[in-house]
C-alpha positions in Angstrom: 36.0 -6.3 16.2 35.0 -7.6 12.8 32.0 -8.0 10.6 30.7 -10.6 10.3 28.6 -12.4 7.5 26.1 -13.5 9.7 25.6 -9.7 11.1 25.8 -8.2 7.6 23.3 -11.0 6.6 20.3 -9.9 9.0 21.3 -6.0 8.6 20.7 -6.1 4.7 17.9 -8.9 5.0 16.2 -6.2 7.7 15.1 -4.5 5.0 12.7 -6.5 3.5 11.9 -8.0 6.9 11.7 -5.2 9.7 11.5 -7.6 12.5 15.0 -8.7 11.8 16.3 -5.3 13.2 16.1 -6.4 16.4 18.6 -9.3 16.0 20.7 -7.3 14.0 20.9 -4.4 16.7 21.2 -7.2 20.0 24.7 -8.3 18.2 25.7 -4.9 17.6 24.9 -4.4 21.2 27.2 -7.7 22.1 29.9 -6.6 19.8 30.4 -3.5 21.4 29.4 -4.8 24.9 26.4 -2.3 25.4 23.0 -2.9 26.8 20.9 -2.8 23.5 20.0 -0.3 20.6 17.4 0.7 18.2 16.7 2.6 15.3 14.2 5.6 15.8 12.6 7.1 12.7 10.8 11.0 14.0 9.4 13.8 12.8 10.6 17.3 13.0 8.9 20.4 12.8 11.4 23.7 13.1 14.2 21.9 14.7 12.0 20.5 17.2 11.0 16.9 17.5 7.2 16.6 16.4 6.3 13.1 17.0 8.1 9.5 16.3 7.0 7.6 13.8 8.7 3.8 14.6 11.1 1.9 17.0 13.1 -0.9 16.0 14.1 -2.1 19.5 17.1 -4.1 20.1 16.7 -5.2 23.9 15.4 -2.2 25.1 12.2 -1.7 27.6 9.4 -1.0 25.1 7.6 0.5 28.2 10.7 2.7 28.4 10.0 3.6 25.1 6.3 4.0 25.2 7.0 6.9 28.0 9.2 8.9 26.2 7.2 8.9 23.1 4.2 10.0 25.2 6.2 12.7 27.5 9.7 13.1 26.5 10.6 13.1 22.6 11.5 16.8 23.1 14.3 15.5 25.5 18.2 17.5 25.4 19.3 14.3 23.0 16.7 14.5 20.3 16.6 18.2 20.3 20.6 18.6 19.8 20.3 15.6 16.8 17.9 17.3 14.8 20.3 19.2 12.0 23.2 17.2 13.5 24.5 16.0 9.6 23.6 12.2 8.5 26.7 10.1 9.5 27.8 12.0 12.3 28.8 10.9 15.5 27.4 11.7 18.7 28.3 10.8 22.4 25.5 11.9 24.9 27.5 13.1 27.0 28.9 15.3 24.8 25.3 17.1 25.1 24.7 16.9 28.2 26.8 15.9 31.3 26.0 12.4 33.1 25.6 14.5 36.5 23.2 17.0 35.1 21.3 14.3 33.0 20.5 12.6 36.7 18.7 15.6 37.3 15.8 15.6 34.7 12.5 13.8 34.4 14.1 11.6 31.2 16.9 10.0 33.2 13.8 9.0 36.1 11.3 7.8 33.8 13.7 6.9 30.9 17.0 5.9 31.4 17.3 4.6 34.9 14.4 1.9 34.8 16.9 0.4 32.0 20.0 1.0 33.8 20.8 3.4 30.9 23.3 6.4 31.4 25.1 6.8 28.1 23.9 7.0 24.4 25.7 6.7 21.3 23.9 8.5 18.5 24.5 8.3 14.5 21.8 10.2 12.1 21.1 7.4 9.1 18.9 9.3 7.0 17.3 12.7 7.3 14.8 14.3 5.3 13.2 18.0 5.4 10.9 16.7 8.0 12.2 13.2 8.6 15.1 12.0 10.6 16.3 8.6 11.0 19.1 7.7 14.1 20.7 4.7 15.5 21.5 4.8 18.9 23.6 2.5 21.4 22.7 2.5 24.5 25.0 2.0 27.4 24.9 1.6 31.3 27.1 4.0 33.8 29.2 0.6 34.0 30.1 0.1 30.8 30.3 4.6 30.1 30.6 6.1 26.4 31.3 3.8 23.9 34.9 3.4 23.4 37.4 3.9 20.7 36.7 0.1 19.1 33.4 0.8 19.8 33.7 3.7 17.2 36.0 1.9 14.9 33.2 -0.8 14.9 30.3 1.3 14.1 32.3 3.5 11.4 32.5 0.4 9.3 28.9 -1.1 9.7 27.4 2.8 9.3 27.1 2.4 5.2 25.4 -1.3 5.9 23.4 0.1 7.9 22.2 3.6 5.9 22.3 1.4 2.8 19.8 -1.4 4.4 17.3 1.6 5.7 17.0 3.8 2.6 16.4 0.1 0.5 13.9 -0.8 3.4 12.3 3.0 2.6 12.2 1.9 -1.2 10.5 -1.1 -1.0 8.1 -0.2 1.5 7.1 2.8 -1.4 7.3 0.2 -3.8 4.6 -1.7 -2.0 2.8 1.5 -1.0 2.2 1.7 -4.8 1.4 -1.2 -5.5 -1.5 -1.2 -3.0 -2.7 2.0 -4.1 -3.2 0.4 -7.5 -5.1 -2.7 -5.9 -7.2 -0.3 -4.6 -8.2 1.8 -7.6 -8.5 -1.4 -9.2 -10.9 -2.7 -6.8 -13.2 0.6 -7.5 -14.0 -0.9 -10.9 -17.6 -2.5 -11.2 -15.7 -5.1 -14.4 -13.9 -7.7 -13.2 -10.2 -7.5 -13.1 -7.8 -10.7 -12.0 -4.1 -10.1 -12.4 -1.8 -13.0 -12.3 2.0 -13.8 -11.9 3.9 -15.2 -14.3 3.3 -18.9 -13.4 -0.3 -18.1 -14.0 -1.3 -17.8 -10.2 -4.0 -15.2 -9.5 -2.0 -12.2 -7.9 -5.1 -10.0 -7.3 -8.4 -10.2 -7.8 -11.0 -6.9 -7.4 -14.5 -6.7 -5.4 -16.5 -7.4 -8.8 -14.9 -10.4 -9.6 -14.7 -11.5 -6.4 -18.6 -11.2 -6.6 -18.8 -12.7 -9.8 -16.9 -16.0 -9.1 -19.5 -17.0 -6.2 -21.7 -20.2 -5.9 -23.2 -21.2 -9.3 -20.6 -19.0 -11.5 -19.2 -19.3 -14.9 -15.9 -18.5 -13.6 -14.6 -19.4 -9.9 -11.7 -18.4 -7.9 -9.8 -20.9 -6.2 -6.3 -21.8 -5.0 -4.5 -18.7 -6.3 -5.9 -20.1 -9.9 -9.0 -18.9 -12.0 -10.5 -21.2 -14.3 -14.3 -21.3 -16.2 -16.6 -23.8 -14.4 -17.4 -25.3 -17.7 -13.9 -28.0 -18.4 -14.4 -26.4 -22.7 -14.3 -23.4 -22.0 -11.4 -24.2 -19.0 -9.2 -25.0 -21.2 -9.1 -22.5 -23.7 -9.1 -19.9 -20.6 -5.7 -21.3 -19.8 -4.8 -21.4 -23.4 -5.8 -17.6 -23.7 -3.7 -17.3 -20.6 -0.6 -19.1 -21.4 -0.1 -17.2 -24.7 -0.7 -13.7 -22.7 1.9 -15.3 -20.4 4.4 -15.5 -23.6 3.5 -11.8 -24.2 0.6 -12.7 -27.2 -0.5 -8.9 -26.7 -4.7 -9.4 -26.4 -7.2 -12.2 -26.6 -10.7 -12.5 -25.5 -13.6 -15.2 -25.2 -16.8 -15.5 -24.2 -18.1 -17.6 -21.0 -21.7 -18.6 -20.5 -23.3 -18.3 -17.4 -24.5 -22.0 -16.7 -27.5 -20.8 -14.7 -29.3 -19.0 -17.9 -26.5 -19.1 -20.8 -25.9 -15.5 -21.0 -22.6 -14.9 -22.0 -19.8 -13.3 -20.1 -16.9 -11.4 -22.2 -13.5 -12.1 -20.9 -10.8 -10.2 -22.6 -6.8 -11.6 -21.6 -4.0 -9.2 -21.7 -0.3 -9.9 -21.3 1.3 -6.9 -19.0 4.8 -6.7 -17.5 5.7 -4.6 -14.7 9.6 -5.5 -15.9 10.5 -2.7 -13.0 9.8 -4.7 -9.9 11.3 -8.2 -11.4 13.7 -7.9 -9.0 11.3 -7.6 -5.8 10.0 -11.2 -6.2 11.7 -11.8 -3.5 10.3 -9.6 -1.4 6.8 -10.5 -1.4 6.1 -8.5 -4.7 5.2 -10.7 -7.2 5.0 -9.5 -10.7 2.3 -8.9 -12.5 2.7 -10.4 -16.0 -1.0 -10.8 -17.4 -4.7 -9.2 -16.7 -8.1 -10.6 -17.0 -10.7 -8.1 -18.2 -14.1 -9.7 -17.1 -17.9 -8.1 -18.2 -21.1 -9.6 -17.6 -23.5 -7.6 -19.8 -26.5 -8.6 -17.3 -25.1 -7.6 -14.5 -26.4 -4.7 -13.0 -24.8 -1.3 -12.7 -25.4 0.3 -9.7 -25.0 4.2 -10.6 -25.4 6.9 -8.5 -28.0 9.8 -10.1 -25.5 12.1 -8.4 -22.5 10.8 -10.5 -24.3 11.5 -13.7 -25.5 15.2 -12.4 -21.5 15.7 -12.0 -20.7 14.6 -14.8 -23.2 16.4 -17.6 -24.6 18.6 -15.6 -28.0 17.5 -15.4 -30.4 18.3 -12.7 -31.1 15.3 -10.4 -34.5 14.5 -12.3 -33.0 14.5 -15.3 -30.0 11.9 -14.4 -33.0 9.8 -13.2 -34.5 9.5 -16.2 -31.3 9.3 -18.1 -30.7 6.1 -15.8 -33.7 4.6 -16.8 -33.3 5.1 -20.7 -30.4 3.6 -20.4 -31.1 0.3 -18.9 -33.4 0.3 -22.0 -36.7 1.1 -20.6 -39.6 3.4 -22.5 -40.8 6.4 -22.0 -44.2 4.8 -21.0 -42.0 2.5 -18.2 -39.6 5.2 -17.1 -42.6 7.8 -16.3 -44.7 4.8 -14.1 -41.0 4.2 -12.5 -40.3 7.4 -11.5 -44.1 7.9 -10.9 -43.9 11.3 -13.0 -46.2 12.1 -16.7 -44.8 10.9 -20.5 -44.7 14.5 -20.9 -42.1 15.2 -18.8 -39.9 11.9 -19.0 -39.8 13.4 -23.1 -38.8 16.9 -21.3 -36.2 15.7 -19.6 -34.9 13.5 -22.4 -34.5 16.4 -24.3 -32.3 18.1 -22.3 -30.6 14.9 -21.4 -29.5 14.2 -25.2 -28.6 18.1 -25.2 -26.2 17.9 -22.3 -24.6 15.1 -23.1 -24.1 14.8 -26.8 -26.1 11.9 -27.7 -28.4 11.5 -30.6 -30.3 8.0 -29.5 -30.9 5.9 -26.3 -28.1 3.4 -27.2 -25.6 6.4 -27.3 -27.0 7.4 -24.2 -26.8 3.7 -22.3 -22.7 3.4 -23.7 -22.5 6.7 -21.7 -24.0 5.5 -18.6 -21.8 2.3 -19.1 -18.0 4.0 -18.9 -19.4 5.9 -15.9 -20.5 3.3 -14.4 -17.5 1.1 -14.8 -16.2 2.5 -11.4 -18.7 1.0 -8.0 -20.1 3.7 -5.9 -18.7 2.8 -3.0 -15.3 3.0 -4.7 -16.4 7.1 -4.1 -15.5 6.9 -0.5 -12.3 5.2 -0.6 
């Protein structure tokens, strides 16, 4: 039996596209003449099977599959492979007889609705609590997989450990990756992050929000680019140089509604480490949009400031309204409470946080409020 290209092709390309498993284990199957395979990824808890985690299924039932993850992962096979060493070899027989195996609720509900008798079983990867298996499986016809059988999977074995544990890294590559979208998208300043041909990678809830109908900037087409053709154009300049690694730049935008301006700082980043995943779907980040709109509101929570300095919930109320610049006179009729006490409270504001005047006080406000408070919850 030998390798082929093709069949080394789809068992390395498998892991960066899951879905070709199934191709790859149906010719493994017709190579060794057995009914189909699959790779089973589990849990284990003190040598016992806890619960499985995927199925890449090769021609097998997936309602086969369905009820034995619901009713039968603790079955004589599983139990006997947890421990059993990565790379080692395994006839199911060798556990457990076929006549005796005819005799339990696996072989009824399992096996026999497949026509399946024997199984030939290889650990992959394993982990404290992780195992990994491949896993022939073969008809009372065609019995244990024979000695080419063997011969056939000893040479694919390192393909296929190799493809899994790179299909492992990517996936926590991309696991990453996401988890840094999603801080990102916690930030109440627009971020855009864009490839190295200039094409908008990411961009977060704020600027999403800030590129809608009647904008200064607008999202479109994987591309960012000011409403106003000017100010267009030196965007993209800004955005080519960061592309050639000019370190930072900035600009400012106005809003064509009311002419306020909006500050966009351009920085040139390279995540050098995952040049190599292009392919994959992971496109690399090589420059970063920093977008502020001075005028735009910052939702804060009271409760975010009480965390942070310690104030009582009054007191972060009327720190919240100093800082978006309004007077004692306007912060006592919006918080419906005397002069007397807005001063109060402003002194012990200014006390627990370290600032001397109300400008102090709103840059404060500001940095905490540069994260949304609904990013809280995620």
């Amino acid at each position: 039996m030998e390798l082929t290209d093709k069949l080394l092709d789809l068992i390395y390309d498998a892991a960066t596209d899951e879905e070709l498993w199934a191709p790859a284990l149906m010719e493994i199957a017709d190579l060794t003449g057995s009914l189909g395979g699959f790779v089973m990824g589990f849990e284990t808890r003190h040598r016992r099977v806890a619960s499985s985690v995927f199925t890449f299924n090769g021609g097998m039932s997936e309602e086969a599959h369905r009820i034995n993850r619901e009713r039968h992962l603790g079955n004589a096979w599983s139990l006997h492979m947890v421990g059993v060493p990565v790379g080692t070899f395994v006839q199911s027989h060798e556990i457990m007889p076929l006549s005796e195996l005819k005799r339990t609720a696996l072989y009824e509900e399992v096996l026999r609705p497949q026509d399946m008798a024997h199984n030939f079983m290889v650990p992959l990867a394993a982990g404290q609590d992780f195992q990994v298996g491949l896993n022939l499986c073969r008809s009372e016809g065609q019995g244990p997989l024979d000695a080419d059988g063997v011969g056939l999977i000893s040479r694919l074995y390192p393909h296929l450990r190799r493809s899994l544990l790179l299909g492992f890294r990517l996936d926590g590559y991309k696991a990453l990756q996401r988890g840094q979208y999603a801080t990102l998208d916690t930030l109440s300043a627009g971020i855009v992050l864009l490839d190295r041909a200039g094409k908008v990678v990411f961009a977060n809830a704020a600027m999403r929000a800030m590129s809608g109908a009647g904008a200064a900037l607008r999202l479109r087409n994987s591309s960012i680019a000011a409403v106003s053709a000017r100010h267009a154009q030196q965007l993209e300049r800004l955005i080519q140089a960061a592309l050639r690694d000019v370190p930072v730049a900035s600009m400012s935008i106005p809003h064509p509604q009311d002419g306020r301006l909006l500050t966009v700082l351009v920085s040139s980043i390279r995540s050098r480490d995952l040049d190599r995943l292009d392919t994959v779907g992971m496109r690399d980040v090589a420059a970063m949009l920093f977008v502020v709109d001075p005028a735009r509101p910052l939702e804060i929570p009271a409760e975010r400031i009480v965390d942070a300095y310690s104030l009582t919930l009054a007191e972060a109320r009327v720190a919240l309204c100093a800082a978006s610049g309004a007077s004692v006179p306007e912060t006592a009729q919006r918080l419906n409470i005397s002069a007397n006490t807005v001063k109060t409270h402003l002194r012990r504001v200014f006390a627990k946080t370290g600032a001397t005047r109300q400008s102090e006080l709103a840059r404060l406000m500001t940095l905490i409020g540069l994260v949304r408070a609904e990013g809280l919850e995620l």
